[in-house]
C-alpha positions as semicolon CSV with decimal commas, in nm:
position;residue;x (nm);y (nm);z (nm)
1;X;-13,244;3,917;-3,937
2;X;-13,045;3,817;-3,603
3;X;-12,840;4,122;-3,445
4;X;-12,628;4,006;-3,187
5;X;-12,393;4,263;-3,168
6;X;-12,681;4,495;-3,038
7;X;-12,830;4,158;-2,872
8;X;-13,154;4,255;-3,059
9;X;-13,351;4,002;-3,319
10;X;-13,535;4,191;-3,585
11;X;-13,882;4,035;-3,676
12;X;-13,990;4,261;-3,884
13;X;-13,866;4,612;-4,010
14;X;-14,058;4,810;-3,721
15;X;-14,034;4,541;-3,399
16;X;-13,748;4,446;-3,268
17;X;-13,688;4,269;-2,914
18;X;-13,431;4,201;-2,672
19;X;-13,289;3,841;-2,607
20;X;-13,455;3,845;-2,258
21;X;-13,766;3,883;-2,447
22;X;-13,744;3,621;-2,674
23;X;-13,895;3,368;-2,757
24;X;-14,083;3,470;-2,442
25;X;-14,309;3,737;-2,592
26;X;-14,368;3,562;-2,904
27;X;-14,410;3,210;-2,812
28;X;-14,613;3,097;-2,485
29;X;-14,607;2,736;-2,572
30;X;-14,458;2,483;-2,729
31;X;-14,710;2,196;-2,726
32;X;-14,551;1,846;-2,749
33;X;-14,797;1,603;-2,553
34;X;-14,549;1,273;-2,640
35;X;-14,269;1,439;-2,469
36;X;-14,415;1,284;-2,102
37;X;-14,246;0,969;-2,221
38;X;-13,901;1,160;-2,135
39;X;-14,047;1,355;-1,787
40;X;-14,137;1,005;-1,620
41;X;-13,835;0,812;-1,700
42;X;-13,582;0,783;-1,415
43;X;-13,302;0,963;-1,420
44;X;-13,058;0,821;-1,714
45;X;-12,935;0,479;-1,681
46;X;-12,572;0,501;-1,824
47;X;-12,624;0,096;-1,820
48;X;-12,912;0,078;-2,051
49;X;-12,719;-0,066;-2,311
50;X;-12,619;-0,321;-2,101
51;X;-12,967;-0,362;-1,961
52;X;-13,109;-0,370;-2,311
53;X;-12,824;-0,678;-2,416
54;X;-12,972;-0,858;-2,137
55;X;-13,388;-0,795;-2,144
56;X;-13,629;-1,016;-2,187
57;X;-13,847;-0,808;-2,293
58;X;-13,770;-0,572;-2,589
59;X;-14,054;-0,371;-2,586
60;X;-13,936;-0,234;-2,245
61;X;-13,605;-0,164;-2,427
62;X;-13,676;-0,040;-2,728
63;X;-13,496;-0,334;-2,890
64;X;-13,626;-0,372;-3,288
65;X;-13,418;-0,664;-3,385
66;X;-13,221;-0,957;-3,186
67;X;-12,877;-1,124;-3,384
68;X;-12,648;-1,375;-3,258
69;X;-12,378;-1,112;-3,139
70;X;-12,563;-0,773;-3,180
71;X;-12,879;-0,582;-3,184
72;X;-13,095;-0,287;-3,296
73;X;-13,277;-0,077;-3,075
74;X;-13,432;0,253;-3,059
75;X;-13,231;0,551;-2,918
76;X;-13,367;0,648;-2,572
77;X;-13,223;0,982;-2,582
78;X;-13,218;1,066;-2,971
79;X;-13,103;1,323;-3,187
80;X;-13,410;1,296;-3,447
81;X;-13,679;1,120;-3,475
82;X;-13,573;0,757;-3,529
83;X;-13,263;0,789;-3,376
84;X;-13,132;0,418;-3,402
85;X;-12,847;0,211;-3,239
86;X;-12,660;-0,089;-3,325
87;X;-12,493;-0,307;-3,050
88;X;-12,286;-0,561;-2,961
89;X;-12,346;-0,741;-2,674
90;X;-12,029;-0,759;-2,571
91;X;-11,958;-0,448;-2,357
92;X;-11,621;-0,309;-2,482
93;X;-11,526;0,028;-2,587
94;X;-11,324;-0,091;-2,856
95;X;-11,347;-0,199;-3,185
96;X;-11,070;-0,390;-3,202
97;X;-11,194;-0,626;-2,899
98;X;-11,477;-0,733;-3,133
99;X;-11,451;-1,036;-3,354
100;X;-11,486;-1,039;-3,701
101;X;-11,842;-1,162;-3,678
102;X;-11,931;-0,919;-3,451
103;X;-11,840;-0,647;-3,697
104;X;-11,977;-0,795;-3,946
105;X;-12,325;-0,815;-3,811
106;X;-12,330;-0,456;-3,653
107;X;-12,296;-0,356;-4,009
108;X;-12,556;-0,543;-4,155
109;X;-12,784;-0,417;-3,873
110;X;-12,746;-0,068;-3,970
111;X;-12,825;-0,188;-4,330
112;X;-13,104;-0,337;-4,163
113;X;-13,183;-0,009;-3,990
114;X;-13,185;0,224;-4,293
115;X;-13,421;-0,038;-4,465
116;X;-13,673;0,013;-4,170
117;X;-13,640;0,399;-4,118
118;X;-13,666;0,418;-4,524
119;X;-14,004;0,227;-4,479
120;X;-14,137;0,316;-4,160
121;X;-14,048;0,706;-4,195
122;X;-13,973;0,752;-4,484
123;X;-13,604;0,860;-4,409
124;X;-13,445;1,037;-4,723
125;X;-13,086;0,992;-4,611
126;X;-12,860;0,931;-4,280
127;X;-12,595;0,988;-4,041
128;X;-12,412;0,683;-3,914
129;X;-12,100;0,660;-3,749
130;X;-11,953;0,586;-3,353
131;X;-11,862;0,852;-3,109
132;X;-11,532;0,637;-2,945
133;X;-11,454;0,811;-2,615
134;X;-11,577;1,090;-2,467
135;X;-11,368;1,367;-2,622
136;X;-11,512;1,214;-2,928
137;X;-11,850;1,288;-2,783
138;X;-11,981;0,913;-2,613
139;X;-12,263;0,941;-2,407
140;X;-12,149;0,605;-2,271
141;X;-11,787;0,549;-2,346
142;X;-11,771;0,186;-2,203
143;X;-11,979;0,021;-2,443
144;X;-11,934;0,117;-2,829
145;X;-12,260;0,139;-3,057
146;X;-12,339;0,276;-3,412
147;X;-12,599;0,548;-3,430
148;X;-12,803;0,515;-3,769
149;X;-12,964;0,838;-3,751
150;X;-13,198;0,947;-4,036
151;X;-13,219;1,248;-4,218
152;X;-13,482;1,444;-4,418
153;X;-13,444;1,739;-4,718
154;X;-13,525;2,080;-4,490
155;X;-13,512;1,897;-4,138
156;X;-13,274;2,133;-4,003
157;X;-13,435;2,442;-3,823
158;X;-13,351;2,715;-3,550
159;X;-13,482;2,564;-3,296
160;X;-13,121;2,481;-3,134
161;X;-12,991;2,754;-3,243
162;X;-13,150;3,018;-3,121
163;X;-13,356;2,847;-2,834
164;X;-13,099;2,520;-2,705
165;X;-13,393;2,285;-2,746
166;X;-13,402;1,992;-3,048
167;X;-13,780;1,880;-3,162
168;X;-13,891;1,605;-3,189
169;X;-14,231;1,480;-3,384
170;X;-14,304;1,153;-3,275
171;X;-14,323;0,938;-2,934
172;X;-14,110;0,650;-2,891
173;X;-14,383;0,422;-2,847
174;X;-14,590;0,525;-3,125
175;X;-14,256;0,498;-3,353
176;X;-14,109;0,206;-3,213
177;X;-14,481;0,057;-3,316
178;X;-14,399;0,166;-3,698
179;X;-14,080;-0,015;-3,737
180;X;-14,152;-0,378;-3,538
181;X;-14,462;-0,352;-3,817
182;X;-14,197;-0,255;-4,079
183;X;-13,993;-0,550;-3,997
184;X;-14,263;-0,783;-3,971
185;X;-14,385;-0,651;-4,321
186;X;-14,020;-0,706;-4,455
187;X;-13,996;-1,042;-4,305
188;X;-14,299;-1,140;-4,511
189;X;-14,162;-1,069;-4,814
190;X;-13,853;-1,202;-4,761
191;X;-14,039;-1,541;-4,662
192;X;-14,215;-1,544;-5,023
């Protein structure tokens, strides 16, 4: 039971502590080798989409899948594990700049999305939408992209609740590995 008023959590009938004690006392580590992939990055490009639009090589980008006007790549920075976005290579911040095309295959590359996170993770449902402008809560506000971000039964916890900090389970790498062999595993059946 959380007391805030008395900024005291009870952890069991007879202990309680205070919030500068906590997690502190209880937890000396949290042990998440795959999180170096975040410590040696450079500071945050707020160009990587662009960069990513433009690459040659995907890997290095965390690009999945390559259309004519948009494509699907790994967030850098996600939200859960699998975290995906899709993206027109045209830089704009609105939708209405886009063509019809355009639109057309963002959406099919979230479809496209789901189908990988469904095999590659086993995703059990997701959040997908745009964040257009930064009141609206863009991270970059001058080129528009559709997070595809899936969701589990129980994968909410108190982790940033109570401690600020998000978890995630899985590398990039090690993910981003799962879903190019997804799509290469989908591709094959399609091809039968």
């Amino acid at each position: 039971m959380l007391d805030f008023p008395g900024r005291h959590f009870r952890l069991a009938r007879s202990r309680q502590m205070s919030m500068e004690q906590f997690p502190k006392k209880e937890i000396e580590a949290l042990w998440a080798p795959w999180r170096v992939e975040y410590f040696e990055k450079e500071p945050r490009d707020m160009e990587f989409l662009t960069a990513a639009a433009r690459a040659s090589d995907d890997a290095a980008h965390l690009v999945i899948t390559r259309r004519k006007t948009a494509f699907l790549m790994m967030n850098r920075y996600p939200y859960s594990v699998g975290h995906l976005m899709a993206v027109p290579y045209q830089k704009t911040a609105d939708l209405d700049s886009l063509g019809e095309n355009e639109i057309v295959e963002l959406w099919n590359l979230v479809t496209h999305g789901q189908a990988l996170l469904r095999m590659a993770t086993r995703a059990q449902g997701f959040n997908v939408g745009l964040n257009l402008g930064e009141c609206a809560g863009a991270g970059v506000t001058d080129h528009l992209h559709i997070h595809i971000v899936p969701r589990w039964k129980g994968d909410t916890n108190f982790m940033p609740v109570l401690a600020g900090t998000k978890t995630i389970s899985e590398g990039l790498r090690a993910l981003y590995d799962k879903l190019i062999e997804a799509q290469t595993k989908m591709e094959k059946e399609r091809a039968r």
